[in-house]
C-alpha positions in Angstrom: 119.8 286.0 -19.0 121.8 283.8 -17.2 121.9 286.1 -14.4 118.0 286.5 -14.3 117.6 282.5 -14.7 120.0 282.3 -11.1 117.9 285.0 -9.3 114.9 283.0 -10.4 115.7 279.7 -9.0 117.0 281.6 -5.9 113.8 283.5 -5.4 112.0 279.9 -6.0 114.4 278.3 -3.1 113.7 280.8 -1.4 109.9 280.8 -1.7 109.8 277.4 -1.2 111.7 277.7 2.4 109.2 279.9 3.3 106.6 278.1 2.6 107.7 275.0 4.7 108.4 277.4 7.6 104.8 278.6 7.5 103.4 274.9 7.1 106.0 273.9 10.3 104.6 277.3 12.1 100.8 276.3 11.0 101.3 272.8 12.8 102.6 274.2 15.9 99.6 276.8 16.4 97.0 273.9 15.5 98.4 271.5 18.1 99.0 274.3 20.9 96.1 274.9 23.2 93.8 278.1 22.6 93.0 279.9 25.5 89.5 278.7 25.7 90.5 275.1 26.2 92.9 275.9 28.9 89.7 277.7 30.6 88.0 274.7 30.3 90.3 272.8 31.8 91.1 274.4 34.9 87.1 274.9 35.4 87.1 270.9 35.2 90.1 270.8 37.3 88.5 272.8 39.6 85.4 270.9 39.5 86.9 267.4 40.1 88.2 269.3 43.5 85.1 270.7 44.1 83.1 267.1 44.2 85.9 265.8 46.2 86.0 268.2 49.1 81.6 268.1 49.2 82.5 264.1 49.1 84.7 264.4 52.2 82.7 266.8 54.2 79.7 264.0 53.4 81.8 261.1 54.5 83.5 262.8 57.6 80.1 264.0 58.9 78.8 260.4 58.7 81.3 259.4 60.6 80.7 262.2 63.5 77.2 260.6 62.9 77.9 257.4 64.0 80.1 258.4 66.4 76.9 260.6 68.4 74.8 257.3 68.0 77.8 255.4 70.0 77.7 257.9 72.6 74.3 258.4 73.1 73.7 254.7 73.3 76.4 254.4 75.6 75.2 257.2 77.5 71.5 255.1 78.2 73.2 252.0 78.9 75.4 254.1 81.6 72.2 255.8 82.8 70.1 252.1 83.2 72.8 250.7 85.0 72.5 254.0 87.6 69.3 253.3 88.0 69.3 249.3 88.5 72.0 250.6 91.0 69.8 253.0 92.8 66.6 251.0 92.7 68.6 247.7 93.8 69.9 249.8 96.8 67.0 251.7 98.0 64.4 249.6 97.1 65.8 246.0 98.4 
């Protein structure tokens, strides 16, 4: 009886480690990430690229923008002053 009282308590120690080990095991897999939020997270990662590449593309061609308009206007002020030249030689 003795014997079977010892096995007992044993088996309960036993039972009891287990159970703590699946509770510790539970834990983990709740905090770890499931696949479908580490999809989601690249796609938003991916995203956040996404914006900022369109962003630079929008902000460099501005610039190449204002960059024609300098050139152009410099490009009429060149031209006037060719002509004031001409008419200023020829005409007077």
């Amino acid at each position: 009886m003795e014997e079977l009282d010892k096995e007992v308590r044993e088996l309960e120690l036993r039972v009891d480690e287990l159970e703590s080990q699946q509770e510790n095991i539970d834990e983990t897999l709740r905090n770890q990430l499931d696949e479908n939020d580490v999809r989601a997270i690249v796609e938003q990662l991916l995203g956040e690229q996404d914006n900022a590449t369109k962003r630079d593309v929008a902000l460099e061609l501005n610039r190449y923008q204002l960059l024609f308009i300098k050139w152009m206007i410099a490009t009429g002020v060149s031209i006037t002053a060719i002509i004031i030249t001409f008419v200023r030689f020829f005409l007077l």
